[in-house]
LUMBA-469260 format. One record per residue: residue number from 1; residue in three letters; chain; x, y, z negated of N, C-alpha, C, O in turn. Coordinates in nm, 3 decimals. Last residue first. Example, Ala and Ser with C-alpha at 12.3 -4.5 7.8 and 13.67 -1.06 7.14 Angstrom:
BEGIN
<nr 2; rest SER; kette A; n.x 1.285; n.y -0.225; n.z -0.708; ca.x 1.367; ca.y -0.106; ca.z -0.714; c.x 1.290; c.y 0.003; c.z -0.787; o.x 1.341; o.y 0.114; o.z -0.804>
<nr 1; rest ALA; kette A; n.x 1.319; n.y -0.569; n.z -0.780; ca.x 1.230; ca.y -0.450; ca.z -0.780; c.x 1.320; c.y -0.330; c.z -0.780; o.x 1.424; o.y -0.332; o.z -0.846>
***
This chain:
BEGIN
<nr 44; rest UNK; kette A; n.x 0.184; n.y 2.205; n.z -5.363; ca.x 0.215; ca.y 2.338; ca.z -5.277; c.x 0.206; c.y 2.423; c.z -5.410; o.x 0.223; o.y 2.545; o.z -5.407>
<nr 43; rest UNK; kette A; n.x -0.071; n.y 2.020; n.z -5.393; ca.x 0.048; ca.y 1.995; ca.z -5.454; c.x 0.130; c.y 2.125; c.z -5.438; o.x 0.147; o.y 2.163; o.z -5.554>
<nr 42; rest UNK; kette A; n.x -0.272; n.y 2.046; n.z -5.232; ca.x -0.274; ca.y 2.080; ca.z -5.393; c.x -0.162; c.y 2.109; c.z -5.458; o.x -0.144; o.y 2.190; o.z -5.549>
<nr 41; rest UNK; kette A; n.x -0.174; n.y 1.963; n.z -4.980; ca.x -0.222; ca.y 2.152; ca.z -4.985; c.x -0.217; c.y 2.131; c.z -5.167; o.x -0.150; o.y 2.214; o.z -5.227>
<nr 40; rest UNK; kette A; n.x -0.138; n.y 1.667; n.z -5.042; ca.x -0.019; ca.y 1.768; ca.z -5.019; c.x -0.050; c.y 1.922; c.z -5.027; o.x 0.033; o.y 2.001; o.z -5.072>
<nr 39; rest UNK; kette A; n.x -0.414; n.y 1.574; n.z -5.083; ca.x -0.346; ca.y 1.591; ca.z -5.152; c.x -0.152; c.y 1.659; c.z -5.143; o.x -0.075; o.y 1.682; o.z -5.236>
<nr 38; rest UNK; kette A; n.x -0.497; n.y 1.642; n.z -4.804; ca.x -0.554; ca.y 1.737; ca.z -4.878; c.x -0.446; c.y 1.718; c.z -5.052; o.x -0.413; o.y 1.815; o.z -5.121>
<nr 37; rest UNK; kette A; n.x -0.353; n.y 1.471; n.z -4.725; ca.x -0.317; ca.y 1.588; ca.z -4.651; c.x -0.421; c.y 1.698; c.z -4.765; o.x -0.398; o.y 1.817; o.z -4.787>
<nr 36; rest UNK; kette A; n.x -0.447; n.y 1.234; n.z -4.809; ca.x -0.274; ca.y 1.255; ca.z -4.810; c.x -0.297; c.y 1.417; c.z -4.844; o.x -0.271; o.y 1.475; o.z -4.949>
<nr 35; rest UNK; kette A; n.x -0.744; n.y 1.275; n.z -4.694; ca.x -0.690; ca.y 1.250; ca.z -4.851; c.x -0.578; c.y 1.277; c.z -4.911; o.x -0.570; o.y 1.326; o.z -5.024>
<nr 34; rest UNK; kette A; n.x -0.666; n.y 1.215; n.z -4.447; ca.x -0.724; ca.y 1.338; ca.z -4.484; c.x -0.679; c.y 1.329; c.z -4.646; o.x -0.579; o.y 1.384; o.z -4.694>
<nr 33; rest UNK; kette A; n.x -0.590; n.y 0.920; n.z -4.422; ca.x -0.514; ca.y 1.047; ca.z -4.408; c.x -0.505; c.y 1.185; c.z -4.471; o.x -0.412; o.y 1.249; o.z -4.521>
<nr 32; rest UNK; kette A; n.x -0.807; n.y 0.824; n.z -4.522; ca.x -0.685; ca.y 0.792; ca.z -4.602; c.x -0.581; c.y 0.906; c.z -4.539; o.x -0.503; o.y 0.969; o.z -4.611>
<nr 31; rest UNK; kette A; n.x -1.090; n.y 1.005; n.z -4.459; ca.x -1.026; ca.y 0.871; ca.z -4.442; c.x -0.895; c.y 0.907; c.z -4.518; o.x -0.883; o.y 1.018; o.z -4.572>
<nr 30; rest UNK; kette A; n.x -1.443; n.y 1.072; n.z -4.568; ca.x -1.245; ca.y 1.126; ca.z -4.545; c.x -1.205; c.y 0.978; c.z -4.530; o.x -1.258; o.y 0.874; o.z -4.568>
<nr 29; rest UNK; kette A; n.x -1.758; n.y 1.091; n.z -4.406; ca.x -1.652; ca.y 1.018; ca.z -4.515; c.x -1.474; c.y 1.017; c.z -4.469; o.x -1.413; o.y 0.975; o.z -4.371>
<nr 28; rest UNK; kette A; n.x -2.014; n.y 1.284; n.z -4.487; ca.x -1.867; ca.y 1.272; ca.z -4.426; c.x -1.780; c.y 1.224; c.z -4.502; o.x -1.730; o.y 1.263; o.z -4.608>
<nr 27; rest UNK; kette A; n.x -2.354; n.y 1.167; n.z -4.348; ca.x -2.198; ca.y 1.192; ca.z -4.529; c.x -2.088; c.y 1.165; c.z -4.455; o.x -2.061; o.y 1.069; o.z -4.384>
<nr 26; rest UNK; kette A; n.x -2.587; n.y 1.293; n.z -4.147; ca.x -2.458; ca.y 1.181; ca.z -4.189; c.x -2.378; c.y 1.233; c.z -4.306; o.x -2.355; o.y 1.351; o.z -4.330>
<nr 25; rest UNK; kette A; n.x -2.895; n.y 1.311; n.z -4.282; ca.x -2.794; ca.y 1.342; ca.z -4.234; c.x -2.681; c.y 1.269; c.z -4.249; o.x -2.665; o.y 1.191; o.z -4.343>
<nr 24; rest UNK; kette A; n.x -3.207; n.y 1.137; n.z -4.171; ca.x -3.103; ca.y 1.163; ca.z -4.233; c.x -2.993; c.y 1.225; c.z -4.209; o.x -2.962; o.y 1.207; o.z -4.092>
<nr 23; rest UNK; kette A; n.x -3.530; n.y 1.322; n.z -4.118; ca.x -3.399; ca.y 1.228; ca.z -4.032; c.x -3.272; c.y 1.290; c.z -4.095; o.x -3.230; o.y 1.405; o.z -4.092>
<nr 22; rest UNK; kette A; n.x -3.832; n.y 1.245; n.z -4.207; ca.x -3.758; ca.y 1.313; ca.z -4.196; c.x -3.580; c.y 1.261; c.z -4.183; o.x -3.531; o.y 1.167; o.z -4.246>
<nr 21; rest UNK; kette A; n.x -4.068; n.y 1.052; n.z -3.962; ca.x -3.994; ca.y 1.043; ca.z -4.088; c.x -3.890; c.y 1.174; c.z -4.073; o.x -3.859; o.y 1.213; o.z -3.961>
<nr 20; rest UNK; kette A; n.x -4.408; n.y 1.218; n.z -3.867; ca.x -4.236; ca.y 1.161; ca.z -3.856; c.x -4.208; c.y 1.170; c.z -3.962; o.x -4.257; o.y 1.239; o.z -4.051>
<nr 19; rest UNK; kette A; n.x -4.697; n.y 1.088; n.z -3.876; ca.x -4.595; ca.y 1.147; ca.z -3.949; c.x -4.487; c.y 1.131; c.z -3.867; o.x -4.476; o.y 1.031; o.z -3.796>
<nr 18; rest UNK; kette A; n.x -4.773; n.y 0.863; n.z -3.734; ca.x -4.893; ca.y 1.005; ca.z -3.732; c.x -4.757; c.y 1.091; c.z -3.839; o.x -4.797; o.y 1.208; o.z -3.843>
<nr 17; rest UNK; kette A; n.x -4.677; n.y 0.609; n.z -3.742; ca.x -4.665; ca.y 0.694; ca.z -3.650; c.x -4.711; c.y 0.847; c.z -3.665; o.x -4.666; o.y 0.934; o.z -3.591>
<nr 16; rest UNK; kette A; n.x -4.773; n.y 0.447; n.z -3.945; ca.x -4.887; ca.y 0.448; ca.z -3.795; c.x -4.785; c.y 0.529; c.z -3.718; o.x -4.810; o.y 0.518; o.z -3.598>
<nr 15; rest UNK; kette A; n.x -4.563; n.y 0.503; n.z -4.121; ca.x -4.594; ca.y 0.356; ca.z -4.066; c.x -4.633; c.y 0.380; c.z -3.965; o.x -4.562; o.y 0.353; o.z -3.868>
<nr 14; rest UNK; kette A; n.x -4.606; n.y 0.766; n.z -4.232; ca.x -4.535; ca.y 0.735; ca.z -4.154; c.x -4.526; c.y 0.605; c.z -4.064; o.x -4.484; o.y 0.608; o.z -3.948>
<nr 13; rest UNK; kette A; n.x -4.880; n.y 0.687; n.z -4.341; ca.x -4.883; ca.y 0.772; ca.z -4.209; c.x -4.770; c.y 0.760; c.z -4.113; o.x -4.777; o.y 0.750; o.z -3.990>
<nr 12; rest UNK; kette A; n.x -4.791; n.y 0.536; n.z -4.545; ca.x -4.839; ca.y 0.475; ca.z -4.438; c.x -4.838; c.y 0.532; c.z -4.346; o.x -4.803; o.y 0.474; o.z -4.243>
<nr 11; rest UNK; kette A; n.x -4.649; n.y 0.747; n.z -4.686; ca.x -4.546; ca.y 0.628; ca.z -4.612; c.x -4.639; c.y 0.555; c.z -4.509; o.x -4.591; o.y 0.514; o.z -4.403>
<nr 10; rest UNK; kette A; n.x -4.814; n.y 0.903; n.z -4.779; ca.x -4.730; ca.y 0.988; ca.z -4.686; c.x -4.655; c.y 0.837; c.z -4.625; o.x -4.610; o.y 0.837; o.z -4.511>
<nr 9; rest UNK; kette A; n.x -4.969; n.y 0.727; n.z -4.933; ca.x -5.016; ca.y 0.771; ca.z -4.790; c.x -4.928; c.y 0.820; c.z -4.729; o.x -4.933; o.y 0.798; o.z -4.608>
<nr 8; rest UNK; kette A; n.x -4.729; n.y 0.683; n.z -5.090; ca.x -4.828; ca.y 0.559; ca.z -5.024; c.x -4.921; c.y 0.654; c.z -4.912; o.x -4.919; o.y 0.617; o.z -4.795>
<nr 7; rest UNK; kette A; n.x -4.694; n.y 0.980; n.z -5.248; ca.x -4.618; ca.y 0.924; ca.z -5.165; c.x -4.677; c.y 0.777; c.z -5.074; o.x -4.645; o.y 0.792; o.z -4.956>
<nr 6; rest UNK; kette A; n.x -4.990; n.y 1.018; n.z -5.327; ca.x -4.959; ca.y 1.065; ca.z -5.198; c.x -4.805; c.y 1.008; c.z -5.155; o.x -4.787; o.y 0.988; o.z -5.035>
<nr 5; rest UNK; kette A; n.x -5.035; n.y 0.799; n.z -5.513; ca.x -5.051; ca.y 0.797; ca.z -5.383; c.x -5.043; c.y 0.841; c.z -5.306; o.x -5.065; o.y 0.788; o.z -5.197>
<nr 4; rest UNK; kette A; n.x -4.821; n.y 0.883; n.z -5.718; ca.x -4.785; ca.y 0.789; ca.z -5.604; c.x -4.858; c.y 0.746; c.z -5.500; o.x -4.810; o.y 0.680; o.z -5.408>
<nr 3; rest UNK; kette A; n.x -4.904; n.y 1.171; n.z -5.779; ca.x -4.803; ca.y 1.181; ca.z -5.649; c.x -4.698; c.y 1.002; c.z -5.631; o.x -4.589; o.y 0.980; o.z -5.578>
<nr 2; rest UNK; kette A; n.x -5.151; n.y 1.089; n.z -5.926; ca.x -5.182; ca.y 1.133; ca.z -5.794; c.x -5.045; c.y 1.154; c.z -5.707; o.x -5.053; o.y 1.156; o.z -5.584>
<nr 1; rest UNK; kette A; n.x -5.014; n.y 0.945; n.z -6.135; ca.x -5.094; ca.y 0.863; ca.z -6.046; c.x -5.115; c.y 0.933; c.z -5.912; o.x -5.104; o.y 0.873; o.z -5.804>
***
């Protein structure tokens, strides 16, 4: 009970502003090349 209201306060605060939200990082996403190329170093 007590860490869903602190998550509900930690979200309202964020609401008002009085918090910052903590800021996502990007996921690196391989493309179809990279994939080739990493599957050719295995292959070796």
């Amino acid at each position: 009970m007590k860490r869903r209201l602190n998550a509900w306060l930690w979200q309202l605060g964020v609401a008002l502003g009085l918090i910052e939200a903590p800021r996502l990082q990007p996921v690196p996403v391989r493309s179809d090349e990279q994939r080739r190329q990493a599957e050719a170093r295995r292959r070796r």
